[in-house]
C-alpha positions in Angstrom: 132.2 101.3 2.7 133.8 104.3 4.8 130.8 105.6 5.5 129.7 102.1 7.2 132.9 102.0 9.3 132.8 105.3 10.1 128.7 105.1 11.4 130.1 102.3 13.5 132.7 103.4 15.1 130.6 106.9 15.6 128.1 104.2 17.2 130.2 102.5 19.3 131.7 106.2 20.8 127.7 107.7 21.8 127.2 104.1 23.3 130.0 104.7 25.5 129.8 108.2 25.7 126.0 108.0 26.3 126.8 105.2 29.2 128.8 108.1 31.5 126.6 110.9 30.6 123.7 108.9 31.3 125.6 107.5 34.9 126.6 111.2 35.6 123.2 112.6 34.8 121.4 110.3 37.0 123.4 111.0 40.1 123.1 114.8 39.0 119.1 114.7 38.7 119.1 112.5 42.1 121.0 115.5 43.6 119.0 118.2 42.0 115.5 116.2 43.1 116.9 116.4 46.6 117.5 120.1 46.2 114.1 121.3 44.7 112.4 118.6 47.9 113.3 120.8 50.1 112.8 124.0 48.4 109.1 123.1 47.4 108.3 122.5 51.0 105.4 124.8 52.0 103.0 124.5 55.0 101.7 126.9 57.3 99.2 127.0 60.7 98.0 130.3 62.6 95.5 131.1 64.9 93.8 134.4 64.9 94.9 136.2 68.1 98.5 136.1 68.8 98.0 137.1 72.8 95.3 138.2 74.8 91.5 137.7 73.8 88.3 139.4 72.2 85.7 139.6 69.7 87.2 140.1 65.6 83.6 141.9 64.1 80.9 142.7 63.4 81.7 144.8 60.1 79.4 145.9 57.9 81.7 144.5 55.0 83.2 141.0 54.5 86.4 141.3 56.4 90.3 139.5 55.5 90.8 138.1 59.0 95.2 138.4 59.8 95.5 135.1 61.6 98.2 136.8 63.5 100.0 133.8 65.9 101.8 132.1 63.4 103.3 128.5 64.7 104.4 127.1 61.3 105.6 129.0 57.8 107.3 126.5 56.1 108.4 127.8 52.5 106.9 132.0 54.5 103.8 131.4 52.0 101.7 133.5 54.7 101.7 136.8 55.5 100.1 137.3 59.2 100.1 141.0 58.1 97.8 140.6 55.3 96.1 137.0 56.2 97.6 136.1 52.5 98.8 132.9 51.5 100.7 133.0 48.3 101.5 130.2 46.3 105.0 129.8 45.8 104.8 126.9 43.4 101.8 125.4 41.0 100.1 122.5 42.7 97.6 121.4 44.5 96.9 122.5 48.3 95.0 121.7 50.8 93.4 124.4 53.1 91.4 124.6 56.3 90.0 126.8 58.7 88.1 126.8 61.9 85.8 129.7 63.4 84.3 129.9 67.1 81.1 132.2 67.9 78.9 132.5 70.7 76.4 134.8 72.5 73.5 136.0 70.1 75.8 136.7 67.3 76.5 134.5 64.1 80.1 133.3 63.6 80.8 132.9 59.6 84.2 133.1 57.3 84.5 132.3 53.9 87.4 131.3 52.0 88.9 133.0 49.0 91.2 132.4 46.1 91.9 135.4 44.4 88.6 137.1 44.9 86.8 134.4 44.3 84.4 132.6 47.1 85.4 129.2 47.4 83.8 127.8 50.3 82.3 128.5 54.2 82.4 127.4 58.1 79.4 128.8 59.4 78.2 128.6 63.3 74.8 130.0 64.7 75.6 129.5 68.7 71.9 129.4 70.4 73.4 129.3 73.9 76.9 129.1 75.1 79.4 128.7 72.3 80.0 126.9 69.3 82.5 126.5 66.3 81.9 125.9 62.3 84.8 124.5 60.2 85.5 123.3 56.6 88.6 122.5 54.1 89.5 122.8 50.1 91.4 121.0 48.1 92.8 123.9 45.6 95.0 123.6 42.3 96.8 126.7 42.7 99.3 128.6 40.3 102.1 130.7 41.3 101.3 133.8 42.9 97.7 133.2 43.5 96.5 134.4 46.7 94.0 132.5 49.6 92.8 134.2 52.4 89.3 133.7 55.1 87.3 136.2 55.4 84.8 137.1 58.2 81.3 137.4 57.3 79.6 141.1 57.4 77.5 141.3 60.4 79.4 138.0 61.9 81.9 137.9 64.6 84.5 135.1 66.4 85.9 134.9 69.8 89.5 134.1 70.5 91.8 133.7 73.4 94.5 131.8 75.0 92.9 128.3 73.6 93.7 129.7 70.0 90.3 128.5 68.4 90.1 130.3 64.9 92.7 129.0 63.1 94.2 128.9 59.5 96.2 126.1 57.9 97.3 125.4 54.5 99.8 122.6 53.2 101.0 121.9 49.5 100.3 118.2 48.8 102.5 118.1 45.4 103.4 120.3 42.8 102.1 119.9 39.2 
């Protein structure tokens, strides 16, 4: 019989208890969801030549191009020293990247994820100009790294129009 009376009146404390911890703990994950929103933010756009203009290539090897003018970092996931985009969080990302050849010479960039090919934007200009482009959608873990590189024997063109670019968004974490 105590034991009954006791369980219920242990019952009756939790459901109380659990009302305000459950009332405080809402507005306290509300508040931390607001938090981690804005520190999970991560975008980035860059174009390869931050002034001036001229040819990036040919090389004999597959080249990391260092898209150099950077015009958005949010969350400083690229590095325009390296051409590195690090993941700061696991999720998925979408990437893209745009190349511009012309003349007699071939225009091509792949992109990488940690060594790996992924994906290319190829151009073969026949007269005047022309541009290749292409995007990935990537699940991505922390610290894993995505970069373009130029093709060997390729080359791009850029100037004041900022034509090659770079640009790399995280569309939710995971």
């Amino acid at each position: 019989m105590k034991i009954i009376v006791f369980s219920s009146l242990l019952l009756l404390v939790c459901s109380v208890s659990a009302d305000q911890t459950e009332t405080e703990m809402l507005r306290e994950l509300t508040a931390s969801l607001a938090v981690q929103k804005e520190q999970i933010s991560v975008a980035f756009s860059a174009s390869l030549l931050d002034r001036g203009e001229g040819d990036t290539g040919p090389f004999n090897t597959q080249t990391t191009l260092t898209f150099k003018r950077v015009v958005t970092n949010i969350g400083n996931a690229y590095n325009s020293h390296t051409g590195m985009f690090t993941a700061p969080v696991r999720g998925a990302y979408h990437f893209e990247w745009h190349i511009y050849g012309y003349g007699d010479v071939r225009a091509g960039a792949y992109l990488f994820r940690n060594g790996y090919y992924i994906f290319s934007a190829y151009e073969n200009p026949t007269a005047g100009g022309g541009s290749g482009s292409n995007g990935a959608l990537l699940h991505l873990e922390v610290g894993d790294q995505v970069y373009v590189r130029l093709w060997n024997g390729t080359r791009v063109f850029d100037g004041q129009n900022h034509i090659n670019t770079f640009s790399g968004h995280l569309i939710f974490t995971m």
